[in-house]
N, CA and C of each residue as an Amber inpcrd file, in Angstrom:
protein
   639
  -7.3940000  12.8220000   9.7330000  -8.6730000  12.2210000   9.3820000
  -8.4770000  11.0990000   8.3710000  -9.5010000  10.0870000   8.7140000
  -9.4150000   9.0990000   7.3860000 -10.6670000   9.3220000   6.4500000
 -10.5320000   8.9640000   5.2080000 -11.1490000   9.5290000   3.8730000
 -11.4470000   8.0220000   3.4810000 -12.5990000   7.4340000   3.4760000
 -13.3430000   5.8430000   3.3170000 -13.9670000   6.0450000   2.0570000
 -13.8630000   5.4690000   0.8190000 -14.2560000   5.2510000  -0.4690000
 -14.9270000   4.4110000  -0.6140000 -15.8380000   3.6740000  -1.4590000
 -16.5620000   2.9860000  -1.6310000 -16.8560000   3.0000000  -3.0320000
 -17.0260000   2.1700000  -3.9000000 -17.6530000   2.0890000  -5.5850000
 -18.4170000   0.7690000  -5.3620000 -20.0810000   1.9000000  -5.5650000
 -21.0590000   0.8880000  -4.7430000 -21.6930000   0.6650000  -6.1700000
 -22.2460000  -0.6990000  -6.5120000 -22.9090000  -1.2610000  -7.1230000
 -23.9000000  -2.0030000  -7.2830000 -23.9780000  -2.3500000  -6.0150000
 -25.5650000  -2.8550000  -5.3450000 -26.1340000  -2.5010000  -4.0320000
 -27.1210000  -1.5780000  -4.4120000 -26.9120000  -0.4030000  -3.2020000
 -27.8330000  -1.0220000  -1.8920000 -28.5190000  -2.0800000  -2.2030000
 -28.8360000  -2.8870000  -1.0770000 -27.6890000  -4.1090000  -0.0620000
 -26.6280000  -4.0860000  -1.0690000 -25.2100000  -4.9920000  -0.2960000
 -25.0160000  -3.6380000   0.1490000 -24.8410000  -2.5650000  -0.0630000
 -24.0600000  -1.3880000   0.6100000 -24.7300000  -1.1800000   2.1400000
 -26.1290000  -0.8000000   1.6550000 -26.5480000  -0.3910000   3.0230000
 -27.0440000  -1.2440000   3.9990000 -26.8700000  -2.7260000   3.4550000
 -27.1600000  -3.4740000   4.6930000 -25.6550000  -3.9700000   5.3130000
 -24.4310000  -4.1220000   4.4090000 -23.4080000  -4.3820000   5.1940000
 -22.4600000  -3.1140000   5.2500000 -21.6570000  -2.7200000   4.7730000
 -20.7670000  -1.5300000   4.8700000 -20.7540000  -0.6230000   5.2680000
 -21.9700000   0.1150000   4.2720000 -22.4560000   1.6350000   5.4630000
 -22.7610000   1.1570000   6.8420000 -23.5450000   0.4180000   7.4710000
 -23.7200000   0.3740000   9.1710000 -22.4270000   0.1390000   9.5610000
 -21.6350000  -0.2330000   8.8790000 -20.2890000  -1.0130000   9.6610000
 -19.5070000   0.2450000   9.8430000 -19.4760000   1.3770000   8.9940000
 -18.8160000   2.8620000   8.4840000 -19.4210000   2.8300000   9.3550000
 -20.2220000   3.4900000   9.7450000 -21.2480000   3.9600000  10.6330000
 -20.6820000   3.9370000  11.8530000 -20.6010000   2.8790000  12.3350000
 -19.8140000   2.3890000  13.5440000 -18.9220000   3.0040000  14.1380000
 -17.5880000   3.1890000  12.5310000 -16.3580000   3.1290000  12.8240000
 -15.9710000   4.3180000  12.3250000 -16.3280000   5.8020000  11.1850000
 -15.8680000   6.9540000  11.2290000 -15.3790000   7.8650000  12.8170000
 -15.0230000   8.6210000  13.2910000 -14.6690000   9.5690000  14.1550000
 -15.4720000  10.8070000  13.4130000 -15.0950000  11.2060000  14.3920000
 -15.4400000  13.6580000  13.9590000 -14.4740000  13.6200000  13.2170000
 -14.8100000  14.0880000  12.4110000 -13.8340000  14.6600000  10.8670000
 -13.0060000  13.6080000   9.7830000 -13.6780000  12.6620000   9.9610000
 -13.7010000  11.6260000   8.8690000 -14.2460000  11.7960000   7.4220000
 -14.3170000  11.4600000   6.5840000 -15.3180000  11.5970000   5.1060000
 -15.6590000   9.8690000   4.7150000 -16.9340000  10.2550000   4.0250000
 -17.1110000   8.8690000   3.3730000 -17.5280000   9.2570000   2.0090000
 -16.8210000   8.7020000   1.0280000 -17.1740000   9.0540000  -0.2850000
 -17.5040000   7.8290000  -1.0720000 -18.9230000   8.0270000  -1.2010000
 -19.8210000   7.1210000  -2.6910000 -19.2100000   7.3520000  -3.8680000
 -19.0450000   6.4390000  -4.4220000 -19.3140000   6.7110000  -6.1030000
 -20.3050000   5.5980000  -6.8680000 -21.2500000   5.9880000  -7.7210000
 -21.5910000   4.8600000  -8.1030000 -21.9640000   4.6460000  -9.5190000
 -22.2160000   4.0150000 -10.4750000 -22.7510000   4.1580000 -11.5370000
 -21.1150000   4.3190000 -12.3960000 -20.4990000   3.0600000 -11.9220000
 -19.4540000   3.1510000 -12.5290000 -18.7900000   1.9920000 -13.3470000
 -18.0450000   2.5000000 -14.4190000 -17.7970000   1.0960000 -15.7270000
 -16.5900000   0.5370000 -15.3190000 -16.4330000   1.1070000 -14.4030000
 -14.4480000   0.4970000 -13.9710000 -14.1540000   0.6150000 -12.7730000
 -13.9310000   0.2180000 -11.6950000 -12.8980000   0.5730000 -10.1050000
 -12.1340000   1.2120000 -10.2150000 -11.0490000   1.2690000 -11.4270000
  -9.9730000   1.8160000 -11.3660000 -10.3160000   3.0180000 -11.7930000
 -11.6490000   3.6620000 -12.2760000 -11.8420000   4.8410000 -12.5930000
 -12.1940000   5.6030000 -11.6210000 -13.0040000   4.4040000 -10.8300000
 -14.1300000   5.0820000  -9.5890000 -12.8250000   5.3150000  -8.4170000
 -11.8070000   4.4620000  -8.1780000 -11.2540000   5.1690000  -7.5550000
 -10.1520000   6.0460000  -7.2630000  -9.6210000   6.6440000  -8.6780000
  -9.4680000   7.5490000  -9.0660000 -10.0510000   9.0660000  -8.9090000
 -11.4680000   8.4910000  -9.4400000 -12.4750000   9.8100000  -8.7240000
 -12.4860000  10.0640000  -7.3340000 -12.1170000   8.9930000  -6.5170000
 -11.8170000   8.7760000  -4.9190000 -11.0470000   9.5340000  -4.2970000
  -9.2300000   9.2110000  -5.0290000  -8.0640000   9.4860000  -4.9580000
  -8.2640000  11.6630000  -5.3080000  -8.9940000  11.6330000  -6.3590000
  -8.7470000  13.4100000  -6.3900000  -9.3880000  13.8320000  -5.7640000
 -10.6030000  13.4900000  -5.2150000 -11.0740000  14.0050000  -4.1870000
 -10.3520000  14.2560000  -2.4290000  -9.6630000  13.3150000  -2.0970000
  -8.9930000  13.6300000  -1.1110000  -6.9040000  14.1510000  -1.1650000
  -6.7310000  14.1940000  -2.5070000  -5.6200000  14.5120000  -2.9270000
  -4.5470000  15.9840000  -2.2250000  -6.0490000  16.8270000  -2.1540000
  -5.4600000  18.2460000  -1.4990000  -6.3920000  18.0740000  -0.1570000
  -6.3480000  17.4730000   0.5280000  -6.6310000  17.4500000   2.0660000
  -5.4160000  17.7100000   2.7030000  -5.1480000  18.6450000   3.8410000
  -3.7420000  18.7620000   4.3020000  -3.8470000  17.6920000   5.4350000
  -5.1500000  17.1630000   6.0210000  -4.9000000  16.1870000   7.2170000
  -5.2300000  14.8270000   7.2370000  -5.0220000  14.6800000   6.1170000
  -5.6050000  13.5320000   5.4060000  -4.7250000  12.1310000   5.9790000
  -4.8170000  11.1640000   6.9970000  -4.2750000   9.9940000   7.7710000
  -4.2890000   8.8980000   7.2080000  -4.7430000   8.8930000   6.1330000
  -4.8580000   7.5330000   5.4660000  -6.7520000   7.4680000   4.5600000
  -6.3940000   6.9020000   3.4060000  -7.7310000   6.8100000   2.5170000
  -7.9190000   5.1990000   2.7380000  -8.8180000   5.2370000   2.7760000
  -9.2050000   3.6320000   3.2590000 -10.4620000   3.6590000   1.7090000
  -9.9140000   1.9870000   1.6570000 -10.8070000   1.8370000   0.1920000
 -11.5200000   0.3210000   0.3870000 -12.6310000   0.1960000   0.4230000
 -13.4680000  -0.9830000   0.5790000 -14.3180000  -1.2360000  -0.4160000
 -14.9850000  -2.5110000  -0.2030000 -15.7540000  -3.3230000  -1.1500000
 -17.1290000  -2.9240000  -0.5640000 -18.3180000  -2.8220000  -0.9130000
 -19.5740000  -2.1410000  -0.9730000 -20.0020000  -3.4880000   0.0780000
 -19.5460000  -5.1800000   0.2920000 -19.7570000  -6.0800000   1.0600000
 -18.8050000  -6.3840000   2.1320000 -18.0640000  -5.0160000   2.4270000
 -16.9680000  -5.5860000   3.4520000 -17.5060000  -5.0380000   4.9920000
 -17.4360000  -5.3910000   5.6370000 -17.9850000  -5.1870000   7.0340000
 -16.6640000  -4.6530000   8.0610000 -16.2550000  -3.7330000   8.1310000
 -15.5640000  -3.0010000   9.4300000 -16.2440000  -3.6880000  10.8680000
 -15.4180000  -4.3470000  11.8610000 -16.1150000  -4.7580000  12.7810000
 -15.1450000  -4.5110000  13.8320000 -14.0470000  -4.0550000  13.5480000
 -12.4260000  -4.1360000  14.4140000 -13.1330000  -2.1150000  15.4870000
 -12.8520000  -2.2980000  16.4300000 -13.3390000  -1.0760000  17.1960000
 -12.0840000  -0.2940000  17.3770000 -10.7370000  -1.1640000  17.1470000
  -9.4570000  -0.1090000  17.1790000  -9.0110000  -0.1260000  15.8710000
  -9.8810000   0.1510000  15.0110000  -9.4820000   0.0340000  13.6110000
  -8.5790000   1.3410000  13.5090000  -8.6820000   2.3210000  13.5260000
  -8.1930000   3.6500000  13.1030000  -6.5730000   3.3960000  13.5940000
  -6.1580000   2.9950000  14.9390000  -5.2260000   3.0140000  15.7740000
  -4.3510000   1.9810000  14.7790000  -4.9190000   0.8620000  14.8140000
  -4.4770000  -0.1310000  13.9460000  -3.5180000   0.2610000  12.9350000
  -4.4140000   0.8200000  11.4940000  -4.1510000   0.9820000  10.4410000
  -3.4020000   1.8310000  10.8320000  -3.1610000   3.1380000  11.9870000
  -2.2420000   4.3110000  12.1830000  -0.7480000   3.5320000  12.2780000
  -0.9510000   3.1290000  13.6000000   0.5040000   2.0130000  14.1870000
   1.1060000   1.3980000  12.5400000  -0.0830000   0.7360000  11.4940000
   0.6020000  -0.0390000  10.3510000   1.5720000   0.9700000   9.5910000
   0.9810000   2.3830000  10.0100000   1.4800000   3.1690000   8.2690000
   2.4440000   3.4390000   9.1910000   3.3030000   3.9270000  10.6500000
   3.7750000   4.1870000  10.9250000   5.7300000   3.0290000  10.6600000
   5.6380000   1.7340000  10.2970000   6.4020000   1.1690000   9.3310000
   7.4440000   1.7940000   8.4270000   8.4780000   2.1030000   8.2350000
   9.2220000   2.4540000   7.3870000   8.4990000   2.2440000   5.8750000
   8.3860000   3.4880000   4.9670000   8.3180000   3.1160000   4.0290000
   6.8060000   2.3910000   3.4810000   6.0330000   2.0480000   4.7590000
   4.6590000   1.7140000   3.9840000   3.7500000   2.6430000   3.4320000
   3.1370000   1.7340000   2.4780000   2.5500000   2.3640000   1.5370000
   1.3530000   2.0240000   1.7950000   0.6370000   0.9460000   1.5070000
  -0.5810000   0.1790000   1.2490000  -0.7050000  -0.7810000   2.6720000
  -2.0240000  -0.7910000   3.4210000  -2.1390000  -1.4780000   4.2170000
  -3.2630000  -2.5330000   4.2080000  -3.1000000  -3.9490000   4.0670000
  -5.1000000  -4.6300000   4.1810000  -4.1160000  -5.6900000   5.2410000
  -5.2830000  -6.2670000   5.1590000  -5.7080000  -7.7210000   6.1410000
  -5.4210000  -8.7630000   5.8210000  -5.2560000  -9.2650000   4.1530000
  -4.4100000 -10.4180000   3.8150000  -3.7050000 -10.2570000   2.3220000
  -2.9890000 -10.6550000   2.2520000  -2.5090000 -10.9480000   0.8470000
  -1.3090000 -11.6550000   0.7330000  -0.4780000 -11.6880000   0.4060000
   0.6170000 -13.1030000   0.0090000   1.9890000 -12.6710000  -0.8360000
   2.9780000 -13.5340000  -0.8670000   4.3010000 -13.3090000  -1.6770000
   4.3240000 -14.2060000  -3.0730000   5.5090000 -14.3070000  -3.9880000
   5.0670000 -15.0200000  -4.5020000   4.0250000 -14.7220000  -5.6290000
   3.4370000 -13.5710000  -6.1650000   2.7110000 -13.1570000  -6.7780000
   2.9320000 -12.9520000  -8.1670000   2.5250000 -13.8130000  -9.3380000
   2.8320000 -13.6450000 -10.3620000   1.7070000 -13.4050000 -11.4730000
   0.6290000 -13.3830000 -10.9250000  -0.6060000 -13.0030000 -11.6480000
  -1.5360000 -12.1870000 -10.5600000  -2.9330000 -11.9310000 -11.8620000
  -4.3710000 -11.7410000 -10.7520000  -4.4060000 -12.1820000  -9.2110000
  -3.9380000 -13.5430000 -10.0330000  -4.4640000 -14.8560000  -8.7910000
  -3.5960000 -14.7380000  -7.7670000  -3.3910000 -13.5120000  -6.9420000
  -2.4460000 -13.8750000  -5.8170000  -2.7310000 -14.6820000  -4.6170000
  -3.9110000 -15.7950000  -4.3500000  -4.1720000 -16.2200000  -3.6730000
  -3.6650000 -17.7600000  -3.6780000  -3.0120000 -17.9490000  -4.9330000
  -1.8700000 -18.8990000  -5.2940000  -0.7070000 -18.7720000  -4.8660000
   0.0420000 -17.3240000  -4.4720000   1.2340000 -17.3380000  -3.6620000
   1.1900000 -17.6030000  -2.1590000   2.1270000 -17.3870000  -1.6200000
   2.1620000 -17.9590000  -0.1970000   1.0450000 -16.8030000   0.7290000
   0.2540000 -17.5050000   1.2880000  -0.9260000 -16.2140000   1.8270000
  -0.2430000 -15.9930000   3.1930000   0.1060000 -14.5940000   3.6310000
   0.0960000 -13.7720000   4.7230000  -0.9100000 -13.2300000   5.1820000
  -1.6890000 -13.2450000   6.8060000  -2.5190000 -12.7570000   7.1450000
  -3.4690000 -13.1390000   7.2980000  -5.0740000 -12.6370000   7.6140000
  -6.3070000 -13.6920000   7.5210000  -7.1400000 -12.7830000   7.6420000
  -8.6910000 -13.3530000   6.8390000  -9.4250000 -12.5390000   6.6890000
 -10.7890000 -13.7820000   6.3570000 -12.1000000 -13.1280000   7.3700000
 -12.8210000 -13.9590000   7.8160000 -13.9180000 -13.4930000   6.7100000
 -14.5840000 -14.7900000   5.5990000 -15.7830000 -14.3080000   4.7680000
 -16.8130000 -15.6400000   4.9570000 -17.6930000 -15.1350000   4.0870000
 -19.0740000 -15.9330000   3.8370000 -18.5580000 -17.5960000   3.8300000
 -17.3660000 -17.8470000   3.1140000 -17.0940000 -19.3660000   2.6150000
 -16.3590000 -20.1200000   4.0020000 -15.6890000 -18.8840000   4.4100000
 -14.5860000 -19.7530000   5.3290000 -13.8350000 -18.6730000   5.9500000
 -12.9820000 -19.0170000   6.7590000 -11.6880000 -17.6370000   7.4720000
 -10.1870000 -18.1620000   6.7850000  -9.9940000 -17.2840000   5.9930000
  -8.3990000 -17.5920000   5.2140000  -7.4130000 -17.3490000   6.2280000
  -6.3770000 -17.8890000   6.2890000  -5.6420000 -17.7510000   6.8340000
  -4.0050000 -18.2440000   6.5470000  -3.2220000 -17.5690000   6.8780000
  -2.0220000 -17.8250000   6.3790000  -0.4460000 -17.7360000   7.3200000
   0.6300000 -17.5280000   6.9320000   1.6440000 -17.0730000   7.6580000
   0.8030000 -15.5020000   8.3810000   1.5160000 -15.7760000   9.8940000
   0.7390000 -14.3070000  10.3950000   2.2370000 -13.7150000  11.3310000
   3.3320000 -14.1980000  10.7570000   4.5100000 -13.4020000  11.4090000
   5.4720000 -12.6130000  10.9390000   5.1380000 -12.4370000   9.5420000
   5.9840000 -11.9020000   8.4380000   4.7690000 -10.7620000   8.0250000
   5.0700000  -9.4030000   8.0740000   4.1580000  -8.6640000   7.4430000
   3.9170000  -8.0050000   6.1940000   5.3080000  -8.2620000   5.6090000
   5.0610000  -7.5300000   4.1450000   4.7070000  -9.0760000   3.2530000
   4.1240000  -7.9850000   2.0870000   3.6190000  -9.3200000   1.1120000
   3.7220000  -8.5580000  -0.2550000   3.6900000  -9.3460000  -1.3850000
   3.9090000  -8.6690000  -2.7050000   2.3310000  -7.7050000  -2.8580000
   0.9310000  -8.4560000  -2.5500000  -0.1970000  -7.5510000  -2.8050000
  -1.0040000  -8.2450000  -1.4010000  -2.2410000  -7.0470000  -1.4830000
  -2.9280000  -7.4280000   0.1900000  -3.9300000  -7.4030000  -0.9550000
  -5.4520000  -8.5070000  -0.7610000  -6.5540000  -8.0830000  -1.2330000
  -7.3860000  -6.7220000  -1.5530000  -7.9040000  -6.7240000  -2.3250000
  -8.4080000  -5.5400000  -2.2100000  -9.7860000  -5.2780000  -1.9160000
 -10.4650000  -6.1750000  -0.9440000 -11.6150000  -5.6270000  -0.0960000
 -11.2060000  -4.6060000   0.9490000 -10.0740000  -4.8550000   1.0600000
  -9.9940000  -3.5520000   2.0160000  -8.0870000  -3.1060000   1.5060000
  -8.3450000  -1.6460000   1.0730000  -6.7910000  -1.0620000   0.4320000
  -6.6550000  -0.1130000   1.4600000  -5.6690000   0.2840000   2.9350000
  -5.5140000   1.6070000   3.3300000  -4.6280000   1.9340000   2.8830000
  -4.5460000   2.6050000   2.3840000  -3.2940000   3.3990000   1.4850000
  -2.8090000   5.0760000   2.3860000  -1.9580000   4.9390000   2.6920000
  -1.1060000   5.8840000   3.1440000  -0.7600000   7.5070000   1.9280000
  -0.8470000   8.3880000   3.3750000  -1.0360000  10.0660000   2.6710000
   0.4120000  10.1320000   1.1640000   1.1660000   9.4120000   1.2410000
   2.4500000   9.8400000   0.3640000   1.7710000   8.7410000  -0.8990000
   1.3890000   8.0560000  -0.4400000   0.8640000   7.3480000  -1.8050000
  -0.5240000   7.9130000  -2.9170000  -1.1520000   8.4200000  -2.0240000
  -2.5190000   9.1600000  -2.8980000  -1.8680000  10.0150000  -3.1060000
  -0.7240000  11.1030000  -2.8340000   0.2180000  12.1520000  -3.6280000
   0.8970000  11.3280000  -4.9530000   1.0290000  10.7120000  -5.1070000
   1.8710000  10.1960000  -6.0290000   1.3330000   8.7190000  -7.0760000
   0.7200000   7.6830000  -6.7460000   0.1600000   6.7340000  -7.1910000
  -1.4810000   7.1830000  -7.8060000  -2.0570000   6.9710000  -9.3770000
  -3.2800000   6.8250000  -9.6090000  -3.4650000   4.6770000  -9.8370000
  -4.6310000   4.1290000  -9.9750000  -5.0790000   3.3860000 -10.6740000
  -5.3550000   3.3760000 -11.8980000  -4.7270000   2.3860000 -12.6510000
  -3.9160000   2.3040000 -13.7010000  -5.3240000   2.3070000 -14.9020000
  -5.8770000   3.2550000 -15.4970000  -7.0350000   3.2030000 -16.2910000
  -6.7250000   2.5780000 -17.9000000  -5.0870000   2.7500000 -17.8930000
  -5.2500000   2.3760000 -19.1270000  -4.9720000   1.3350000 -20.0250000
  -4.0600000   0.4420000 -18.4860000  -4.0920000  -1.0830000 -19.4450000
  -4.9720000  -2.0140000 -18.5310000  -6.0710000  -1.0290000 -17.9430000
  -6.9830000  -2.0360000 -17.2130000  -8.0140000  -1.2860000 -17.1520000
  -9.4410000  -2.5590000 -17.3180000 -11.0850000  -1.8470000 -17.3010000
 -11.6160000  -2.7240000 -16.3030000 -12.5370000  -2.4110000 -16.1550000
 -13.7640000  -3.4110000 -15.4870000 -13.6090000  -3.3310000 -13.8360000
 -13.2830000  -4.7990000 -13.3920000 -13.3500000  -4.6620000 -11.6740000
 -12.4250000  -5.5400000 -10.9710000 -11.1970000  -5.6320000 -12.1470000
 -10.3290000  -6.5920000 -11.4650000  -9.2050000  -5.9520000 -11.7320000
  -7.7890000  -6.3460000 -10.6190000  -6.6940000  -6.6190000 -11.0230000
  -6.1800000  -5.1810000 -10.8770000  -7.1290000  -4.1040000  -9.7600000
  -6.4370000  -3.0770000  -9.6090000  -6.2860000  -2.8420000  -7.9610000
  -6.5560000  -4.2060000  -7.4310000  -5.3790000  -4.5190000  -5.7360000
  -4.3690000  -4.7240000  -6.6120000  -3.9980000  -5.7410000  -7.0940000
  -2.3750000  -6.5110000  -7.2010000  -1.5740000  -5.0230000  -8.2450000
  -2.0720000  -4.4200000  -9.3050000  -1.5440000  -3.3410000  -9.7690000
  -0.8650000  -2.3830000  -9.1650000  -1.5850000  -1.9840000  -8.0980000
  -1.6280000  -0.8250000  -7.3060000  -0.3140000  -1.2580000  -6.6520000
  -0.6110000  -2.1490000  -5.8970000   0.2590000  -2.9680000  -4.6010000
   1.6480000  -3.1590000  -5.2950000   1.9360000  -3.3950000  -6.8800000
   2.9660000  -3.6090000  -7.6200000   3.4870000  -1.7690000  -8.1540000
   2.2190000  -1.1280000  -7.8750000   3.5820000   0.4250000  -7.7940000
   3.8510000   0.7440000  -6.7860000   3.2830000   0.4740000  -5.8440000
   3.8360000   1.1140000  -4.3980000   5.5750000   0.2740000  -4.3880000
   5.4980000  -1.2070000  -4.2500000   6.4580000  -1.4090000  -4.8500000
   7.6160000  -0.8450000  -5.3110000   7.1570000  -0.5910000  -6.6620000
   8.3350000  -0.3150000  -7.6730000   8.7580000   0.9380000  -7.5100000
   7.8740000   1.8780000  -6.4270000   8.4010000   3.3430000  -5.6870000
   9.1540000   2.9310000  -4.7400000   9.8960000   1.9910000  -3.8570000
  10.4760000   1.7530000  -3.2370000   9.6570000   1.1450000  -1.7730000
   7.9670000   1.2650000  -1.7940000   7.4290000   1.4790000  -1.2320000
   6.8330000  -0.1990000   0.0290000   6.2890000  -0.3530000   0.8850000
   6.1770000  -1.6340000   1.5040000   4.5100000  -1.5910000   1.2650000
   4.4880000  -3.0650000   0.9640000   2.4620000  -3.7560000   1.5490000
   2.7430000  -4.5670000   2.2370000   1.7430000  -4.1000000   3.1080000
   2.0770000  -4.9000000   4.2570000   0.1520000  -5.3600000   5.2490000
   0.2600000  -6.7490000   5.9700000  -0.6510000  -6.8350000   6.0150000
  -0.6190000  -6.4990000   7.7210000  -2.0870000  -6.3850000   8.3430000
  -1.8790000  -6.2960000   9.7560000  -3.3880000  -6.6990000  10.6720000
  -3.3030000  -7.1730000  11.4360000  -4.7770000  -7.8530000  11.9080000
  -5.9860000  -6.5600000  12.4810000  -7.1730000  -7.2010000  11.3880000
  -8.3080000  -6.7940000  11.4530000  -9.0040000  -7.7900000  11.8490000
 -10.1640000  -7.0190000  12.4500000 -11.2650000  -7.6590000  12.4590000
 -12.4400000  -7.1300000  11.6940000 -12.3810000  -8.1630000  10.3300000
 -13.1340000  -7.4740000   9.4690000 -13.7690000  -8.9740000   9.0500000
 -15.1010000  -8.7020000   8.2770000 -15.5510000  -9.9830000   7.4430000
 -16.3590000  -9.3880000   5.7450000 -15.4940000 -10.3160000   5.1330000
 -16.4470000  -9.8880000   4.0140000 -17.3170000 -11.2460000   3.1910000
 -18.2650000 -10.1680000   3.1150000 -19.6820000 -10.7780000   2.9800000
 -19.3730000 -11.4820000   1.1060000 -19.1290000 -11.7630000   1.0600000
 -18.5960000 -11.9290000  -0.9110000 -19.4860000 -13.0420000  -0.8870000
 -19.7290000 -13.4620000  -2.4510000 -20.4560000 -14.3180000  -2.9330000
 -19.2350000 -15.5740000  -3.5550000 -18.2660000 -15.3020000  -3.2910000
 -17.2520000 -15.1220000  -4.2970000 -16.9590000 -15.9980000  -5.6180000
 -16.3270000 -16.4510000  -6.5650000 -16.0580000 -16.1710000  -8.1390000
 -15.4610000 -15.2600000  -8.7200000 -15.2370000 -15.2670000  -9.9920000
 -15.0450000 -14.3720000 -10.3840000 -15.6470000 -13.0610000 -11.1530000
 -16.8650000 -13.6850000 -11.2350000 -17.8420000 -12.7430000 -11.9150000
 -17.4900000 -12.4940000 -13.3870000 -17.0070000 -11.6350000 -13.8080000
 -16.5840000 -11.3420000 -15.2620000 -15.6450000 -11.8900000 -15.3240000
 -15.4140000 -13.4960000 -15.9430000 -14.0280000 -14.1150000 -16.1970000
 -13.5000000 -13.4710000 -17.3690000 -14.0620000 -13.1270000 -18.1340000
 -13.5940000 -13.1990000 -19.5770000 -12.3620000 -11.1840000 -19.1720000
 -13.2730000 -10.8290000 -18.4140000 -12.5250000  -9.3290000 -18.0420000
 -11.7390000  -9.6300000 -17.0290000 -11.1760000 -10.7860000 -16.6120000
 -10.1820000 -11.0980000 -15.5410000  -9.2590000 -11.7810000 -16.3160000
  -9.7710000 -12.6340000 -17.1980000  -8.4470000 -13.0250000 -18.1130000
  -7.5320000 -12.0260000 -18.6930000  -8.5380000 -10.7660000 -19.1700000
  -8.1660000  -9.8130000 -19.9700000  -6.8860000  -9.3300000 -19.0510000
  -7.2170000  -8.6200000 -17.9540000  -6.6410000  -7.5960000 -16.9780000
  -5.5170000  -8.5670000 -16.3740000  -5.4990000 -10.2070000 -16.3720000
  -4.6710000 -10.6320000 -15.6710000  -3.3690000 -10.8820000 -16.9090000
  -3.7200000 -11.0370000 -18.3040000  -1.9860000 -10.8530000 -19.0730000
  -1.8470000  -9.4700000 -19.3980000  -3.0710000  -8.2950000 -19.1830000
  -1.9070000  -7.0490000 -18.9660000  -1.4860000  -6.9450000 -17.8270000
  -1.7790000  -7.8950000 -16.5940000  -1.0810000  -7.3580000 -15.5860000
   0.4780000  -8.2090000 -15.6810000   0.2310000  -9.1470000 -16.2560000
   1.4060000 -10.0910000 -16.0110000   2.6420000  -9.2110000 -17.3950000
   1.8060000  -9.0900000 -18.8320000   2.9150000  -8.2960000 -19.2520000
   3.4700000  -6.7270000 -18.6670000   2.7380000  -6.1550000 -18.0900000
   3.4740000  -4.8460000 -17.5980000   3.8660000  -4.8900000 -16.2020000
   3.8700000  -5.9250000 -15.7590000   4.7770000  -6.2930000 -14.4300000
   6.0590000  -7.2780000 -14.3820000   6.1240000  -7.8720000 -15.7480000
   7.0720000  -9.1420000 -15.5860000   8.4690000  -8.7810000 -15.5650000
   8.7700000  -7.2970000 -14.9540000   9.9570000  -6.8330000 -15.0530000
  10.0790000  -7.5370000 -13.1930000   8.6210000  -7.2930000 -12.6970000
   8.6770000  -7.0300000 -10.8850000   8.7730000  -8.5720000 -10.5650000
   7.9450000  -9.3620000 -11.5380000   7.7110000 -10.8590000 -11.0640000
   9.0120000 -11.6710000 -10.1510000   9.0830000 -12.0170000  -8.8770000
   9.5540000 -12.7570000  -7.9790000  10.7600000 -11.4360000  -7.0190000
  10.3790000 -10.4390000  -7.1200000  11.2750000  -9.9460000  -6.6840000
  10.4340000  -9.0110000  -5.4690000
């Protein structure tokens, strides 16, 4: 079964894009878990992560943005075939190499992923990448055993894709991206700059051991 998270914050973006799109795309014996009313991501999905921690059939936790739209109809198969990879850990739809901050959309972009502004797109023949966005994180059963989101040199709502994606990593572990058909609805910016500056030099000092490698 897959275990779909969500840390919803505007519960009218939720139920007009995401939930119908869930909707769509759960099977029999799937879960979808809300959280809401929350001061951090990395807390909320944490609360995510223990909740499906002792599932024995647990296929993958899939983690989305409250504006991301599931639209792919072999999604499940997809993301299955991805984790099946040596060694993967973390699975999305785009992200890039080259990653030395927040801003991984400055390294070389792998993959593509269709939103409100435009359809990104990048190298689509190489599948691993240093971090995949985090509108959409599938994270594989050996990784929710072993990996939390990092609560304590990071708050707010940033900078816990590229974190995450940098321990799977440093466990020996692969991110890797693989084609969806997904769109997200984003407004995009950054919203809280001043809490993205913050989260992006603790990410850069407690990673600059990983930087270019």
């Amino acid at each position: 079964m897959f275990a779909f998270g969500v840390c919803i914050g505007n519960e009218e973006k939720y139920r007009s894009t995401a939930e119908p799109a869930l909707m769509r795309t759960v099977r029999s014996g799937d879960q979808i878990i809300e959280v809401r009313r929350q001061s951090s991501i990395h807390l909320a999905y944490n609360r995510i992560i223990d909740q499906v921690r002792e599932q024995q059939n647990l296929e993958g936790l899939i983690l989305l943005h409250e504006d991301l739209e599931i639209r792919d109809t072999l999604f499940h198969s997809k993301v299955k075939s991805a984790f099946l990879g040596d060694k993967v850990g973390i699975v999305g739809s785009i992200g890039a190499v080259g990653v030395n901050s927040l801003a991984w959309w400055e390294g070389q972009i792998r993959g593509a992923l269709s939103e409100t502004r435009f359809r990104v797109a990048g190298d689509l023949t190489h599948p691993d990448v240093d971090v995949v966005d985090g509108s959409l994180l599938c994270i594989a059963p050996w990784i929710v055993q072993q990996v939390h989101f990092d609560e304590n040199h990071f708050s707010g709502f940033h900078g816990y894709d590229a974190d995450i994606c940098f321990s799977v990593r440093e466990l020996g572990g692969r991110v890797v991206w693989t084609e969806l058909d997904l769109f997200h609805w984003t407004k995009g910016g950054f919203g809280d700059l001043n809490s993205f500056l913050k989260n992006d030099c603790a990410f850069r000092k407690k990673w600059a051991h990983m930087m270019g490698r």
